[in-house]
N, C-alpha and C positions, 0 to 999 in steps of 0.2 A: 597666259598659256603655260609658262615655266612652271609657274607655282602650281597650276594643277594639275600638271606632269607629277610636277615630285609629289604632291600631294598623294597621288594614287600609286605611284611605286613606293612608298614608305607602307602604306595599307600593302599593297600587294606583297610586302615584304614579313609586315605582321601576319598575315593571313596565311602565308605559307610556314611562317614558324610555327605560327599553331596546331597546325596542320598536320606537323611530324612530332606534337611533341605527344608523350608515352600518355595512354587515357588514364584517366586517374578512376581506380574500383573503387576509391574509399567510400562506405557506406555511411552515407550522410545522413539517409532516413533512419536509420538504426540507433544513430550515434546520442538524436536531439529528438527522438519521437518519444511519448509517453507511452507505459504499458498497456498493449493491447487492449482492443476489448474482449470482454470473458477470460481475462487473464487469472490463473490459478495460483502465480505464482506465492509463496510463501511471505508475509512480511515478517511475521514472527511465529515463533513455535511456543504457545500458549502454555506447555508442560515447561518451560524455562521462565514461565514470569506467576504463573498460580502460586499463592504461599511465600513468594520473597519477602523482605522486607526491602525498604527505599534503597539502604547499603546494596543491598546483592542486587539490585535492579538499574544502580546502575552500570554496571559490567554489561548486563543483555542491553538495556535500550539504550544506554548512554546518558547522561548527566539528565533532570529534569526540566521541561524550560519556566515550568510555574507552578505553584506548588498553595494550597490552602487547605486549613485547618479545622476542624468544628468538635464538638461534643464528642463524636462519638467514631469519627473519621477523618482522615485527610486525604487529599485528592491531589493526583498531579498528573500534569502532562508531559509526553516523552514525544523523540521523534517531528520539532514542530507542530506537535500540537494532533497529530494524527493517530496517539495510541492514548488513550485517559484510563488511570489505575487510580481504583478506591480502595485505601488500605484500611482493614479493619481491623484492630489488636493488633496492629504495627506490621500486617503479611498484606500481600496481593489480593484481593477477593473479588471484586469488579472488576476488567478488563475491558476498554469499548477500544476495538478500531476501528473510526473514521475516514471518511474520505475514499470509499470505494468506489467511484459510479463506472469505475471500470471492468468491474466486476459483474457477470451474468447473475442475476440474482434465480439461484438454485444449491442445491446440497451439497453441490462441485465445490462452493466461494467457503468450504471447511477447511478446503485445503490453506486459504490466504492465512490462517492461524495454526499451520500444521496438524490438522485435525485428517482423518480421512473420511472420505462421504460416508456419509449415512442414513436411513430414512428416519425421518424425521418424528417427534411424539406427537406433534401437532402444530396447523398448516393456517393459514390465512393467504388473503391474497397479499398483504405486504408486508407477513411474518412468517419465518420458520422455524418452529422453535423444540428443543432437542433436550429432554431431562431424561439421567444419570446419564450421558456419554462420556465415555472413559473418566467416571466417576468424578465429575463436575455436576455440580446441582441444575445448572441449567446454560443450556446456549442458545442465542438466541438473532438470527439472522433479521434485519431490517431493510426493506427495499421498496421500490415503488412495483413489483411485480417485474420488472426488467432487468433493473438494475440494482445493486447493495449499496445502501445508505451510511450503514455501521450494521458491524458484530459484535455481542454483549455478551461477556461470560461472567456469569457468576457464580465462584469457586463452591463457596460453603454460605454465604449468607443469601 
């Protein structure tokens, strides 16, 4: 009977410190949630990586994590793997961002490449795709109708 006396006033003793201690606001869902869905926001500004070469590319995206060679190009990825640049005669000229499915797939997801919406040259149901805007040859939205798969720029090739 002692022992479950004390047992229950040590609880009772917990349960009231608790009780008074200060609520804590910290926003936890904020801190550890991924970005929204239909999120616009910006990954990278497409006019800071079109025309770079590997040197000046990596200041914007930061170091490459892999990098291959061929005849007539070389390829690398930036960003873990979620921005792939095809350099042609040594400059930026394919751009693909991957990994969007957080993205509403619509003319909005321009903004994720610092683009501003636009209508579009021509429409599919799981492409949207965008020739001369802001004099890039071509942009090119990829989705399943819902959501963005990747976005493909192609500077001048």
């Amino acid at each position: 009977m002692v022992l479950l006396l004390l047992v229950a006033g040590v609880a009772g003793a917990a349960w009231w410190q608790w009780s008074r201690a200060p609520a804590d606001d910290y926003d936890y869902a904020a801190a550890f949630e991924s970005q929204t869905p239909g999120s616009t926001l910006p990954l990278l500004k497409i006019r800071d990586v079109v025309g770079k070469t590997a040197d000046e590319l990596t200041a914007v995206l930061g170091p490459s994590q892999n990098c291959s060679t061929t005849l007539y190009s070389s390829r690398c990825s930036y960003a873990t793997g979620r921005t792939e640049v095809v350099f042609i005669d040594g400059k930026a000229d394919w751009i693909t961002v991957k990994d969007l499915r957080e993205t509403t797939f619509a003319p909005a997801a321009l903004h994720r490449i610092g683009l501003d919406e636009s209508k579009t040259s021509d429409k599919t149901d799981s492409e949207l795709i965008w020739t001369g805007l802001n004099g890039l040859k071509e942009v090119r939205i990829v989705g399943d109708g819902e959501h963005v798969e990747f976005i493909r720029v192609k500077a001048k090739s």
